[in-house]
MILO-646472 format. One record per residue (C-alpha): residue number from 1; x, y, z. Coordinates in nm, 2 decimals, padded with zeros to 4 digits, always signed. Last residue first. Layout:
<node i="NUM" u="X" v="Y" w="Z"/>
...
***
This chain:
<node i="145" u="-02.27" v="+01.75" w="+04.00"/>
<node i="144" u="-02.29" v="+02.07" w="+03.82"/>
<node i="143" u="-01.95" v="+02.07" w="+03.75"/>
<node i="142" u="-01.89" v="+01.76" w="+03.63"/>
<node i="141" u="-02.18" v="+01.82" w="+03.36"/>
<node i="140" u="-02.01" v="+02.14" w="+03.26"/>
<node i="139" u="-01.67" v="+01.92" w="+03.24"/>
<node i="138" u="-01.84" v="+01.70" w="+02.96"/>
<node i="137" u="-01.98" v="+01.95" w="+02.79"/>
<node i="136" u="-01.64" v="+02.16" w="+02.78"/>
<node i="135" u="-01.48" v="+01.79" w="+02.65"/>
<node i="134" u="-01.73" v="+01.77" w="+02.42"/>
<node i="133" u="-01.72" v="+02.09" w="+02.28"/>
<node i="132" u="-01.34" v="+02.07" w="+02.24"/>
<node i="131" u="-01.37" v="+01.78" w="+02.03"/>
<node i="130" u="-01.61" v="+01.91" w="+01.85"/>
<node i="129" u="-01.40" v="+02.19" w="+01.74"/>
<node i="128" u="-01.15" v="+01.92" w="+01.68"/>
<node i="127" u="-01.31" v="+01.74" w="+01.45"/>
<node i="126" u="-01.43" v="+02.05" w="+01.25"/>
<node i="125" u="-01.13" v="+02.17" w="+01.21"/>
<node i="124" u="-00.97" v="+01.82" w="+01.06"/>
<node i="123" u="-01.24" v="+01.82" w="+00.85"/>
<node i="122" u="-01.17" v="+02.17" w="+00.72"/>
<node i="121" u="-00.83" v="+02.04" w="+00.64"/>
<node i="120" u="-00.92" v="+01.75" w="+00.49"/>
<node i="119" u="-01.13" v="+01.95" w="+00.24"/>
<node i="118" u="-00.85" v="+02.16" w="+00.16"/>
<node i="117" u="-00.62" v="+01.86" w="+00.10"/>
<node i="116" u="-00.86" v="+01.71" w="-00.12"/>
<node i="115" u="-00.90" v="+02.06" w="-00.31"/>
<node i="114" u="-00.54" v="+02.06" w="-00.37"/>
<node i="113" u="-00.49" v="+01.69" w="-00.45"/>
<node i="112" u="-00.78" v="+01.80" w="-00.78"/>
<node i="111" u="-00.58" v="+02.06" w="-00.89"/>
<node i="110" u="-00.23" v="+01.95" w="-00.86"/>
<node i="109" u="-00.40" v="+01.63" w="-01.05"/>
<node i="108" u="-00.40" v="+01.28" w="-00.82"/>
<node i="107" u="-00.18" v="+01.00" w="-00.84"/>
<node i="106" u="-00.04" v="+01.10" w="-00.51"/>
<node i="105" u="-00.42" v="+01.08" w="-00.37"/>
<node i="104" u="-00.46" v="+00.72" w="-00.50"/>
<node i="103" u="-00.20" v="+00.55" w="-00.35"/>
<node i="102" u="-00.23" v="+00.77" w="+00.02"/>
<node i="101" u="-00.65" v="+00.59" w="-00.05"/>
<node i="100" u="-00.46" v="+00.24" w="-00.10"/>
<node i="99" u="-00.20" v="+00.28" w="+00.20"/>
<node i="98" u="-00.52" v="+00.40" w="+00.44"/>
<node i="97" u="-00.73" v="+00.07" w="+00.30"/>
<node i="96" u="-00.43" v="-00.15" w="+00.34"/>
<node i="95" u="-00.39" v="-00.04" w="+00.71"/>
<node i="94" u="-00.56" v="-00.31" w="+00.87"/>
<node i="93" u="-00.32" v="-00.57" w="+00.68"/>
<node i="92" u="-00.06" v="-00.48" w="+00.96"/>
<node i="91" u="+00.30" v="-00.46" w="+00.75"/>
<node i="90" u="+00.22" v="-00.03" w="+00.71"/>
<node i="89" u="+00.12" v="+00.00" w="+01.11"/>
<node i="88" u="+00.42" v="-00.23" w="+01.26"/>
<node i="87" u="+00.68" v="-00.02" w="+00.98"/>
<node i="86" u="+00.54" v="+00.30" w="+01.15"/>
<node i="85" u="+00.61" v="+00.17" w="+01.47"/>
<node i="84" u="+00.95" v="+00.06" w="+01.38"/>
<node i="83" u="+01.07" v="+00.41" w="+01.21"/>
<node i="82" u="+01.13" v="+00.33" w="+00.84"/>
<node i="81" u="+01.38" v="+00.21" w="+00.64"/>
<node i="80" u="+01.23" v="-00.15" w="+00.66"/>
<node i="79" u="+00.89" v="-00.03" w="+00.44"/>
<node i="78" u="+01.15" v="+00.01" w="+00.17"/>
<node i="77" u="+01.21" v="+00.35" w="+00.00"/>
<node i="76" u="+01.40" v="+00.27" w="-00.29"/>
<node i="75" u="+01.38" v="+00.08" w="-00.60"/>
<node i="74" u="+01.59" v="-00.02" w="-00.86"/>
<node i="73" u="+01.51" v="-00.08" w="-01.19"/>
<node i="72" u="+01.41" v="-00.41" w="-01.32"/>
<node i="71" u="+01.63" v="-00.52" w="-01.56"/>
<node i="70" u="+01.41" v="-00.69" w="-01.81"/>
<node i="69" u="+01.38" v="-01.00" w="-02.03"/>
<node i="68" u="+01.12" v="-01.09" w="-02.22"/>
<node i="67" u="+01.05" v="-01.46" w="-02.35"/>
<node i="66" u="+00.90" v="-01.59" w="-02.03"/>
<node i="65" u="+00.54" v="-01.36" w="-02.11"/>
<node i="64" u="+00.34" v="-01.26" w="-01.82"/>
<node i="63" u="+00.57" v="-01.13" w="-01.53"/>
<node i="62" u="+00.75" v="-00.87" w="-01.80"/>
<node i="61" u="+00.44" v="-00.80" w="-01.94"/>
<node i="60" u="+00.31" v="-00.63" w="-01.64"/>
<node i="59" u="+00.52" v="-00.35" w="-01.70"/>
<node i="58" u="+00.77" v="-00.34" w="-01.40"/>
<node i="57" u="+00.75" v="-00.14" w="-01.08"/>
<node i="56" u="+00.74" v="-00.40" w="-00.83"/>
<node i="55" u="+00.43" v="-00.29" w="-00.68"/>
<node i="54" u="+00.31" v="-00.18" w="-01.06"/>
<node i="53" u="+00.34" v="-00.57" w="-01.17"/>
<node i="52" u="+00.21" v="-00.68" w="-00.85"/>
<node i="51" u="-00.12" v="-00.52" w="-00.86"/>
<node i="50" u="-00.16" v="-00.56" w="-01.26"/>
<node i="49" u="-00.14" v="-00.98" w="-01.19"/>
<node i="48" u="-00.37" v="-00.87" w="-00.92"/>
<node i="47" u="-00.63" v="-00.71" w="-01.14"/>
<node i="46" u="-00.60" v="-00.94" w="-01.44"/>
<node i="45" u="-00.66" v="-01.24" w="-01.15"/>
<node i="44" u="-00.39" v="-01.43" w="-01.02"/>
<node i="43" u="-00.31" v="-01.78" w="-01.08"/>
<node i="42" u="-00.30" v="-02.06" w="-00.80"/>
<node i="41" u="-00.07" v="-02.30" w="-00.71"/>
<node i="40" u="+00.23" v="-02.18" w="-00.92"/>
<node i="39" u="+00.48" v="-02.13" w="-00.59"/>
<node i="38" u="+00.48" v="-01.80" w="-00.67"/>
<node i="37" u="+00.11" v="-01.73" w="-00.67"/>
<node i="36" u="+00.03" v="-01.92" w="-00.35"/>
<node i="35" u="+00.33" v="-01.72" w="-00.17"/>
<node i="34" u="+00.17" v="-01.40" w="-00.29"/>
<node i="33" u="-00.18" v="-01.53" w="-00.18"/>
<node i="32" u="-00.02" v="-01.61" w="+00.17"/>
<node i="31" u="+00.07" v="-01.28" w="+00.21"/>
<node i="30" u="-00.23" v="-01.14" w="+00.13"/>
<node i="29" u="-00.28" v="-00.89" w="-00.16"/>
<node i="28" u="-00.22" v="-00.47" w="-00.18"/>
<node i="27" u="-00.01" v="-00.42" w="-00.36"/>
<node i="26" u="+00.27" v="-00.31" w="-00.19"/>
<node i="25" u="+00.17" v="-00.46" w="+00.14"/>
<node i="24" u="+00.18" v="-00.76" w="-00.05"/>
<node i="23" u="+00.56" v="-00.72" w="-00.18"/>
<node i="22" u="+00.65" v="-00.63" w="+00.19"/>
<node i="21" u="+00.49" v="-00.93" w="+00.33"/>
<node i="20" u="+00.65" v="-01.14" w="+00.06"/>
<node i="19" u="+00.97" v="-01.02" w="+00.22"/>
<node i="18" u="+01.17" v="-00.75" w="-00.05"/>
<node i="17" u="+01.51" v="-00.81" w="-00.12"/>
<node i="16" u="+01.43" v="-00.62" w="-00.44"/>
<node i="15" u="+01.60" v="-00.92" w="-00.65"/>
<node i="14" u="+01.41" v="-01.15" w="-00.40"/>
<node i="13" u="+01.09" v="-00.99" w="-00.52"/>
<node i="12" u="+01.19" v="-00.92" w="-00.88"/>
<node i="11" u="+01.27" v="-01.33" w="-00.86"/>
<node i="10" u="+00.95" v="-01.42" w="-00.72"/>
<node i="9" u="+00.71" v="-01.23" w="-00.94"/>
<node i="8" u="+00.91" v="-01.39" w="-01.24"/>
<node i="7" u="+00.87" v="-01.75" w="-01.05"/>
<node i="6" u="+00.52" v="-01.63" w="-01.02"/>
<node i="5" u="+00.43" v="-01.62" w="-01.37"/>
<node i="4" u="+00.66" v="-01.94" w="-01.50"/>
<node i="3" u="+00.91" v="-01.96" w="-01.68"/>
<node i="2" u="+01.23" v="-01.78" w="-01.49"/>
<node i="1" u="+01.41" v="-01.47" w="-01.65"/>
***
């Protein structure tokens, strides 16, 4: 394994065939702040450095210390296997925030993702109710013109 923190980040990348794009929509940073890490002109924070480790799925010792070495496993499911407009939305920055909350929910208890689902659902219900309301306001007010 290399020396330095982000020529380990670098090599799991490549070893991935991940783009830099790909490893920050992973976690969650820019692009350009992964390509600052790996060429060693800045350092990431605790948080970040935690980012990348879990995006690539190793512990986040293996980027920290030069004198472990690890066989990342491999990893499926790249962003490139998907439909193209879905791989336009998941590389467009906008969507970090959508990615992060999908994160968090598949890390939630049966329990707890069971009650978020429920509560989405009733949302979902209530949208379109007013949806339909609108549109029956809206074509009321056509009428009477």
């Amino acid at each position: 394994m290399k020396d330095s923190f982000g020529a380990r980040v670098r090599a799991i990348r490549q070893s991935r065939g991940w783009s830099q794009q790909e490893l920050a929509m992973r976690a969650g940073v820019s692009t350009p702040h992964i390509s600052s890490i790996e060429r060693d002109k800045r350092r990431p924070s605790l948080d970040y450095a935690k980012r990348l480790a879990d995006a690539l799925g190793v512990p986040l010792q293996v980027l920290c210390d030069p004198e472990m070495t690890y066989e990342p496993k491999r990893m499926r499911n790249s962003v490139y296997e998907l439909p193209t407009p879905l791989q336009h939305f998941v590389l467009n920055e906008e969507s970090f925030p959508y990615l992060e909350a999908a994160h968090r929910m598949s890390q939630l208890s049966k329990e707890e993702a069971s009650f978020l689902w429920q509560l989405i659902d009733v949302l979902a219900q209530k949208k379109n109710l007013l949806t339909r309301l609108r549109y029956f306001e809206h074509r009321s007010d056509s009428d009477e013109s």
